[in-house]
C-alpha positions as CSV (number, residue, x, y, z in Angstrom):
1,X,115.7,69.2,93.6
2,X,116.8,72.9,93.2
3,X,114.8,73.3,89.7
4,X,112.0,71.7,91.4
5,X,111.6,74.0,94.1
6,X,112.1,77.0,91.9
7,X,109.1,75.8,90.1
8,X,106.9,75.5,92.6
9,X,107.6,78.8,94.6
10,X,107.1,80.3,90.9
11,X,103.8,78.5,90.6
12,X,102.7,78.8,93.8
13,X,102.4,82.9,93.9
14,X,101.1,83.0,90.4
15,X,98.1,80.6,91.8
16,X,97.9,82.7,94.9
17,X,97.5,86.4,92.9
18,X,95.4,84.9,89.7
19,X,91.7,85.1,90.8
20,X,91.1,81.3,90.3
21,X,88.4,80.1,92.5
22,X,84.5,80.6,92.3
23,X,83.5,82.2,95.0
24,X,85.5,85.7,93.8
25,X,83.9,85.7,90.5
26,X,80.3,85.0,92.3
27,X,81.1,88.6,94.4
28,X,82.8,90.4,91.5
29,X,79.3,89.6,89.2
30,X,76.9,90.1,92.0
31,X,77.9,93.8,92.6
32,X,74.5,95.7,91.0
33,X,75.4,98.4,88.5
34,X,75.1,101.7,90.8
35,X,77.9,99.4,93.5
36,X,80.6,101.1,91.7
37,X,83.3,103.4,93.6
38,X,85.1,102.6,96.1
39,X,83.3,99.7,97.6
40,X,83.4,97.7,93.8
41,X,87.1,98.5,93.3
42,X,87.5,96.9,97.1
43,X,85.5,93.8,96.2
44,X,88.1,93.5,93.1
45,X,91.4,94.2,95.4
46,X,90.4,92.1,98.2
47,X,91.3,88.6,96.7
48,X,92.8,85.3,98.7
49,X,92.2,82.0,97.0
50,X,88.8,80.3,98.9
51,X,88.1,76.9,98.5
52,X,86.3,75.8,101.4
53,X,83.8,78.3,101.7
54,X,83.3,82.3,101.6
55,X,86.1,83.1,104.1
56,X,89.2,82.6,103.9
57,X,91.6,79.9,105.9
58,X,95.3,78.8,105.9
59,X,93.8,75.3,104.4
60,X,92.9,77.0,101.2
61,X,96.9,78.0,101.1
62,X,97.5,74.1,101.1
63,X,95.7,73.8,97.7
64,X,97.4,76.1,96.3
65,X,100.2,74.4,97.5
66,X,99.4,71.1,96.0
67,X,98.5,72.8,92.6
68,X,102.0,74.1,92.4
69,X,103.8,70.7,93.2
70,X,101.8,69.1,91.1
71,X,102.7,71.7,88.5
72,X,106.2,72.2,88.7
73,X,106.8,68.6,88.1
74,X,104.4,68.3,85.2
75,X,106.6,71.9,84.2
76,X,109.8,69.9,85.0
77,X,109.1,67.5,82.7
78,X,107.8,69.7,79.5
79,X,110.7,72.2,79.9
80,X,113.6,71.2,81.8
81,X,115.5,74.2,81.1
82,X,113.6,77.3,81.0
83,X,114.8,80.6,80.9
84,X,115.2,81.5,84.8
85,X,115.3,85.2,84.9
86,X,112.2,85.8,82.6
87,X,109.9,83.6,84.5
88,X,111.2,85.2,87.9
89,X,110.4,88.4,86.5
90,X,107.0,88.3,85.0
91,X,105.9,86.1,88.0
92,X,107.3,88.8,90.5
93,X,105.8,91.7,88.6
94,X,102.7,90.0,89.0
95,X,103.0,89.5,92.5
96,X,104.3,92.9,92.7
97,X,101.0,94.8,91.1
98,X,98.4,92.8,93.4
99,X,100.3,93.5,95.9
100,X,100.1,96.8,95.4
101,X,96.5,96.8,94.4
102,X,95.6,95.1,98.0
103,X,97.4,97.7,99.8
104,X,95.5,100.6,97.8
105,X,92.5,99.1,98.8
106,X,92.6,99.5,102.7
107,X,95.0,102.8,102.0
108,X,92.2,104.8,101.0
109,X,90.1,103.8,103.6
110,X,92.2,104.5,106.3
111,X,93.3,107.8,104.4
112,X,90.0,108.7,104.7
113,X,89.0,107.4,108.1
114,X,86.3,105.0,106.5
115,X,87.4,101.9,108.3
116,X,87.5,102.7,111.8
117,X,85.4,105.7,112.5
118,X,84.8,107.4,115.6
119,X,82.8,106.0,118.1
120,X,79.0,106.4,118.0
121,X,77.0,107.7,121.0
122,X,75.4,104.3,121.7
123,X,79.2,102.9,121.6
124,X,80.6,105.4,123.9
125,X,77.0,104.6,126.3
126,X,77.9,100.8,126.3
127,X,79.9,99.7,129.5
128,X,83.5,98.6,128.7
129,X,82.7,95.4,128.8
130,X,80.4,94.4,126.6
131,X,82.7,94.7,123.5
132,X,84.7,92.2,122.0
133,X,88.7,92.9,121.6
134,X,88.5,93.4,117.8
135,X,85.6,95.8,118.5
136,X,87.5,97.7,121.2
137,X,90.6,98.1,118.7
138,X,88.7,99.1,115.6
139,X,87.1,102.0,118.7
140,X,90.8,102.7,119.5
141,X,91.9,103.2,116.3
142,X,88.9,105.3,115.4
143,X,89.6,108.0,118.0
144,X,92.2,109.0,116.7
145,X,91.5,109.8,112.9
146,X,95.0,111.6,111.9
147,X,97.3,108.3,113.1
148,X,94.4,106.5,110.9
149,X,95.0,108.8,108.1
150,X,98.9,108.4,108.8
151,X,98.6,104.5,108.5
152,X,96.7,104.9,105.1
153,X,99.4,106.8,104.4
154,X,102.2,104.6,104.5
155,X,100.0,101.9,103.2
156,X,100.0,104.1,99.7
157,X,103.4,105.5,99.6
158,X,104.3,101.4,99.8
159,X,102.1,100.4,97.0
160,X,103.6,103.1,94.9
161,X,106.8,102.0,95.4
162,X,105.6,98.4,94.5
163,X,104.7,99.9,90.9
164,X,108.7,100.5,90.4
165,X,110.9,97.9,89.7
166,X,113.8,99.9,91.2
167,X,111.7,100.9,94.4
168,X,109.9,97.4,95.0
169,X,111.7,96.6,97.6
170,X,111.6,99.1,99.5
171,X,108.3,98.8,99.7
172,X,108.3,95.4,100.4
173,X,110.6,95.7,103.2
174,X,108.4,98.0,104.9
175,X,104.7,96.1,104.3
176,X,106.7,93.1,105.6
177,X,107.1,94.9,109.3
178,X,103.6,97.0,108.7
179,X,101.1,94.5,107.6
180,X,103.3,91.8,110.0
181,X,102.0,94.2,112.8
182,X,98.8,94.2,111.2
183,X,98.4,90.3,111.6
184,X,99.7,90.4,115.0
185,X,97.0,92.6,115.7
186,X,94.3,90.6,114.4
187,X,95.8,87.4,116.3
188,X,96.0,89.3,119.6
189,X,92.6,90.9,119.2
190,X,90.7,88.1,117.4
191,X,90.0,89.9,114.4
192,X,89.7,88.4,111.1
193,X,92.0,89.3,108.5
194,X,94.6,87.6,109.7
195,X,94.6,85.3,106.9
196,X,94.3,88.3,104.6
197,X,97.1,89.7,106.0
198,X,99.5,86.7,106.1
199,X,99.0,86.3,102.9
200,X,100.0,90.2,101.9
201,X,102.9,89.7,104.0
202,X,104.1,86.4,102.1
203,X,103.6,88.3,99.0
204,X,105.7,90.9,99.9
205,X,108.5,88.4,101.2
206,X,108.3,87.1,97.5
207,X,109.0,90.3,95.9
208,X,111.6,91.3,98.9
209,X,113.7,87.9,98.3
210,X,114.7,89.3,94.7
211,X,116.9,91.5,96.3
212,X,117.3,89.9,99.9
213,X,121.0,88.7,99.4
214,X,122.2,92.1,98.0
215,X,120.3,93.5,101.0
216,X,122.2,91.2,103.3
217,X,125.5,91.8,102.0
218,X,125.3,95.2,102.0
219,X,123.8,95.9,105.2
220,X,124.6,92.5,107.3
221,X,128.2,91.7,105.4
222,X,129.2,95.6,104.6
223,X,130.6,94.0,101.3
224,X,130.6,96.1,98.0
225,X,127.3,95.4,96.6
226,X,126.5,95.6,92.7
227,X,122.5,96.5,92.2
228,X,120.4,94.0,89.7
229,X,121.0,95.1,86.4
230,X,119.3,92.3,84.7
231,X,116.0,94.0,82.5
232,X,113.3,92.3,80.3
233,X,113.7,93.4,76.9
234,X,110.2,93.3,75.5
235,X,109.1,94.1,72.3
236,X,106.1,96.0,73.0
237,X,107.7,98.1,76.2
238,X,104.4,100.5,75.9
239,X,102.6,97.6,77.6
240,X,104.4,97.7,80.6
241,X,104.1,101.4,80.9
242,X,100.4,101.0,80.0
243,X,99.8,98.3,82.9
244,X,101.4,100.9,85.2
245,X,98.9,103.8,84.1
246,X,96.1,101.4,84.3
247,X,96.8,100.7,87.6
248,X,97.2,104.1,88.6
249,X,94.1,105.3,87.0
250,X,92.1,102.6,88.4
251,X,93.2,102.1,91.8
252,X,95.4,105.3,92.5
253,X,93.2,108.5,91.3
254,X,89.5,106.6,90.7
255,X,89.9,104.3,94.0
256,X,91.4,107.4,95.9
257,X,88.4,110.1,94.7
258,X,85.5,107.9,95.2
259,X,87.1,106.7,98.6
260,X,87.0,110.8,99.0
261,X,83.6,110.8,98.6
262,X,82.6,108.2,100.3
263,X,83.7,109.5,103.2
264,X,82.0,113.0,103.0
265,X,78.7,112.0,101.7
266,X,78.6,108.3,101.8
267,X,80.6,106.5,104.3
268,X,80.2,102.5,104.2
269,X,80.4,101.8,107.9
270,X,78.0,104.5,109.2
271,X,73.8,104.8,108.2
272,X,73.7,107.9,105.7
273,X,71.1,110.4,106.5
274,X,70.3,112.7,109.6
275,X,67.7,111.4,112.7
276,X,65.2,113.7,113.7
277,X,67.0,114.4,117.5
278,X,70.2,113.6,118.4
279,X,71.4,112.7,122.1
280,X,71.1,110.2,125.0
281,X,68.1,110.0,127.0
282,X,66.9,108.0,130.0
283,X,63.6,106.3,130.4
284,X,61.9,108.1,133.2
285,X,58.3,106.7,132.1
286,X,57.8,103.1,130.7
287,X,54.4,101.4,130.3
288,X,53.3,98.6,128.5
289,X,49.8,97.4,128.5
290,X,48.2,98.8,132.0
291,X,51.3,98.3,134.0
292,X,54.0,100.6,134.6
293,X,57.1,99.2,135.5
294,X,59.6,101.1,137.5
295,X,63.3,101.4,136.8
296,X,65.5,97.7,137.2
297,X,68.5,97.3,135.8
298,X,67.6,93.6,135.8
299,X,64.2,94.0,133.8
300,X,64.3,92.2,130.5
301,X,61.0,94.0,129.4
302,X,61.7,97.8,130.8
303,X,63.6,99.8,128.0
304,X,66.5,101.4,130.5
305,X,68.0,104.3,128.3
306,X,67.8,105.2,124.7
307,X,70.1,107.0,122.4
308,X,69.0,109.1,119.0
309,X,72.3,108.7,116.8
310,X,73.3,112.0,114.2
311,X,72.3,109.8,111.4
312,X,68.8,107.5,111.5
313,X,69.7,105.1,114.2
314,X,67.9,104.4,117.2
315,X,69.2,102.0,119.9
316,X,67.2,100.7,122.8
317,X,69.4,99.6,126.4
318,X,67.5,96.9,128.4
319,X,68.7,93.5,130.2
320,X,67.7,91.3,127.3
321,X,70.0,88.5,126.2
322,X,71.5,89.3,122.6
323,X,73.9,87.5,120.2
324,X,76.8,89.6,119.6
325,X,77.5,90.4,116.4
326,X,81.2,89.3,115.9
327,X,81.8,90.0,112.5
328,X,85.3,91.0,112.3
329,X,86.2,91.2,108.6
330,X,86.1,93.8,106.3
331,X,83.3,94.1,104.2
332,X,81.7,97.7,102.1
333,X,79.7,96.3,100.1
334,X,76.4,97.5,101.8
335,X,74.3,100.3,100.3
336,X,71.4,100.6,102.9
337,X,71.3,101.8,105.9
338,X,69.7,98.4,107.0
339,X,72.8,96.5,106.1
340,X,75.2,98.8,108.1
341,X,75.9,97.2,110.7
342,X,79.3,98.5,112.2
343,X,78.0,100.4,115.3
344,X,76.3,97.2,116.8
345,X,78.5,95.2,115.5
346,X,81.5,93.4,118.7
347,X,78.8,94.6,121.5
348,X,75.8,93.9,123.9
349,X,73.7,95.5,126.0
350,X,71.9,97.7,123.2
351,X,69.1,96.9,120.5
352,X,69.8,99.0,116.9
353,X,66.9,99.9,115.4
354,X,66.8,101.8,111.9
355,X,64.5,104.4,111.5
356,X,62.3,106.5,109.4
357,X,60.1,109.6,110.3
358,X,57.3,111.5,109.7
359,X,56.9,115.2,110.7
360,X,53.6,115.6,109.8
361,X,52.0,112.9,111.2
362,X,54.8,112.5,113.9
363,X,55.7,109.0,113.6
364,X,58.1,106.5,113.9
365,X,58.7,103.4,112.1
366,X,61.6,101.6,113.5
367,X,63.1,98.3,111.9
368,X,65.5,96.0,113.8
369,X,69.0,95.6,112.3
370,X,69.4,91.9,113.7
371,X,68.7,89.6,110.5
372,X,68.2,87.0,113.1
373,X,65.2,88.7,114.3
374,X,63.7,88.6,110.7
375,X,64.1,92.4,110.6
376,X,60.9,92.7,113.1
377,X,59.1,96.7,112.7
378,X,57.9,98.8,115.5
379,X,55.4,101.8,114.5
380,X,55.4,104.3,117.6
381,X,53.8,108.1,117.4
382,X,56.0,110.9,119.1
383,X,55.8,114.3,120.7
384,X,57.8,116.9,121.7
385,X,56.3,118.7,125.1
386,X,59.5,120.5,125.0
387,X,63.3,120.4,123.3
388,X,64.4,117.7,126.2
389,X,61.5,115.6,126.2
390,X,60.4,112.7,123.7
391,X,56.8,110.5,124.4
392,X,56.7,107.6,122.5
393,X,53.1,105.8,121.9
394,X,51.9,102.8,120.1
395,X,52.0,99.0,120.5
396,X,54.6,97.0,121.1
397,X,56.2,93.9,119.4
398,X,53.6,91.6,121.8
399,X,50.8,93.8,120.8
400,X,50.3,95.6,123.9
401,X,49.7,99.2,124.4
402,X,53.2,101.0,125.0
403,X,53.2,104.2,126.2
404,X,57.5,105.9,126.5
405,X,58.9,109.5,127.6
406,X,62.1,109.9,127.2
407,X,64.6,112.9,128.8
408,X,67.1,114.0,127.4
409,X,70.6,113.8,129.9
410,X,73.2,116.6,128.5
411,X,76.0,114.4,129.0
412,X,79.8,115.2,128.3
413,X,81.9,112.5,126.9
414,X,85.5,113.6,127.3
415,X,86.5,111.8,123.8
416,X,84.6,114.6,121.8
417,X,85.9,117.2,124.1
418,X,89.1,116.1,123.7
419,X,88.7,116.1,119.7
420,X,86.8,119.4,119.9
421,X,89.6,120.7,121.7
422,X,92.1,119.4,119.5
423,X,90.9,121.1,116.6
424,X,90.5,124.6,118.1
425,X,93.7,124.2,118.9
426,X,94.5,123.8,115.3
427,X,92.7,126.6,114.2
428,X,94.8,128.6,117.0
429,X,98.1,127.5,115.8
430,X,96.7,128.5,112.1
């Protein structure tokens, strides 16, 4: 019974870290050539078995499972005495590398706060309320961008220590309480990696039980403890060394300077570009058709406020019911502003609009980010009577005449002030 449940925990985190089903392959070969970078070494690091579908559940863990018993009986059978320590080692080194490789991945793009940036204007004009729990903690953890960058931080110094045998773990022991806290999070907040991270954290209890009883008798017993001596001879030992480099290369230095870049020029959560105006603005004029309808917080029609983002976003407050957006997993692998759908992501209350403009002709053409709405246009012509005034003109999705002017409200949101503070600060102390 002993043999057999050796086998299977062997076989059942080789199936787990071996890219196996469909559905990874479909992503990996559907990246176009220019989705290199960051975002295609992501796609690549972000594996969990799936075979129910394109996210991933705790049934698809139960297939595995059933794989591996099936296995390590057909295994039992073939060799009923195989050499122990070599198959504990190559399957741990396995386990050990995409381990690593997974924490890399969201490392980087916490390093670089990519994955929770700082809140947008619309997101800091949207009342408390109307955000989900996993978009108020993503907002939490973006306004603070040096604990991000500390979090990435520990993510990598972990992985790293993953790539040593005599360091594994070490860093093992520490994803187990970090990326534990990490799937608490996602339980208490709804979000949905939690899967993703249960199943780094049972990959990192794999490669922490190779040393777990020494651990406990050294630490828990206070007995004299001799360290695992045992090493793979191989006949080719520049392999090894030449996995390690690849590794590095790959998902260490190439993974790290893209994610760099990415986040100076070509972050994956945010539209790229700049928007003609930035601020918020109140609606003091709407009219549509010949009727001009006078402010209601309760009309479904009447625009109530709109904000002009840094980058080309537009989005448009008014009592309309909307389908929030709850997508709460991670996912870079959009290129166009159009697919970038963080900032409207977990909330209500606002309509995102992507933009382009025209300075010559002074118009607007504004695309709706909601797929749902089939990506629906809106072509309005604007002026500036002054530097805190916007009219908008043209027709509106029902075809009627729509006539807009917009003032701008110098607002002071004490999360920038704070951060603006913060880094003067810095400089001071500099």
């Amino acid at each position: 019974m002993k043999s057999i449940l050796f086998r299977f925990l062997l076989l059942y985190f080789a199936l787990q870290v071996i890219p196996l089903d469909i559905h990874y392959y479909a992503d990996v070969f559907s990246l176009p050539g220019s989705h290199l970078g960051y975002r295609g070494l992501f796609v690549l690091a972000h594996y969990t078995p799936r075979f129910f579908g394109s996210t991933p559940s705790f049934a698809d863990w139960l297939v595995v499972a059933a794989l591996a018993l099936i296995g390590s009986f057909v295994w039992q059978r073939r060799q009923p005495q195989p050499d122990w320590d070599r198959w504990r080692y190559w399957v741990t080194a396995i386990v050990r590398y995409r381990l690593a490789i997974g924490l890399l991945a969201y490392g980087f793009i916490k390093l670089y706060p990519l994955q929770a940036p700082f809140p947008s204007l619309s997101n800091l004009n949207t009342p408390y309320g109307d955000f989900t729990r996993w978009k108020l903690f993503g907002m939490s953890l973006g306004i603070v961008p040096s604990y991000e960058s500390f979090l990435g931080g520990v993510e990598i110094v972990a992985a790293l220590l993953l790539l040593y045998r005599k360091t594994a773990s070490i860093g093992a022991l520490v994803i187990v309480f970090f990326t534990g806290n990490v799937f608490m999070s996602n339980l208490a907040y709804e979000g949905g990696e939690y899967v993703y991270s249960a199943y780094l954290v049972s990959l990192a209890l794999f490669v922490l039980s190779y040393d777990a009883y020494r651990l406990f008798s050294l630490l828990v017993l206070r007995q004299p403890t001799a360290p695992n001596t045992w090493r793979l001879a191989l006949s080719r030992p520049y392999l090894r060394w030449g996995a390690k480099a690849a590794v590095i290369l790959v998902f260490v230095i190439l993974y790290g300077v893209s994610a760099q870049r990415g986040y100076r020029h070509d972050p994956y959560q945010v539209p790229g570009g700049k928007g003609i105006v930035t601020g918020f603005y109140n609606v003091s004029l709407f009219r549509i058709g010949r009727d001009t309808l006078p402010y209601s917080a309760m009309d479904s029609i009447r625009w109530t406020n709109v904000v002009f983002e840094r980058w080309p976003t537009i989005s448009i407050a008014a009592n309309r019911a909307a389908h929030i957006d709850a997508s709460n997993t991670e996912a870079i692998t959009a290129v166009s502003n159009l697919d970038k759908t963080y900032e409207s992501q977990g909330t209500n209350g606002r309509s995102y609009y992507d933009y382009s403009f025209d300075t010559a002709s002074h118009v607007l053409r504004l695309t709706n980010k909601d797929p749902r709405l089939g990506y629906d246009t809106l072509t309005l012509r604007y002026d500036r009577p002054d530097s805190t005034r916007i009219v908008l003109s043209g027709l509106s999705p029902s075809h009627d005449s729509l006539y807009v002017v917009l003032d701008r409200v110098d607002k002071k949101y004490l999360l920038e002030e704070a951060a603006h503070s913060g880094r003067n600060n810095h400089q001071l102390k500099l």
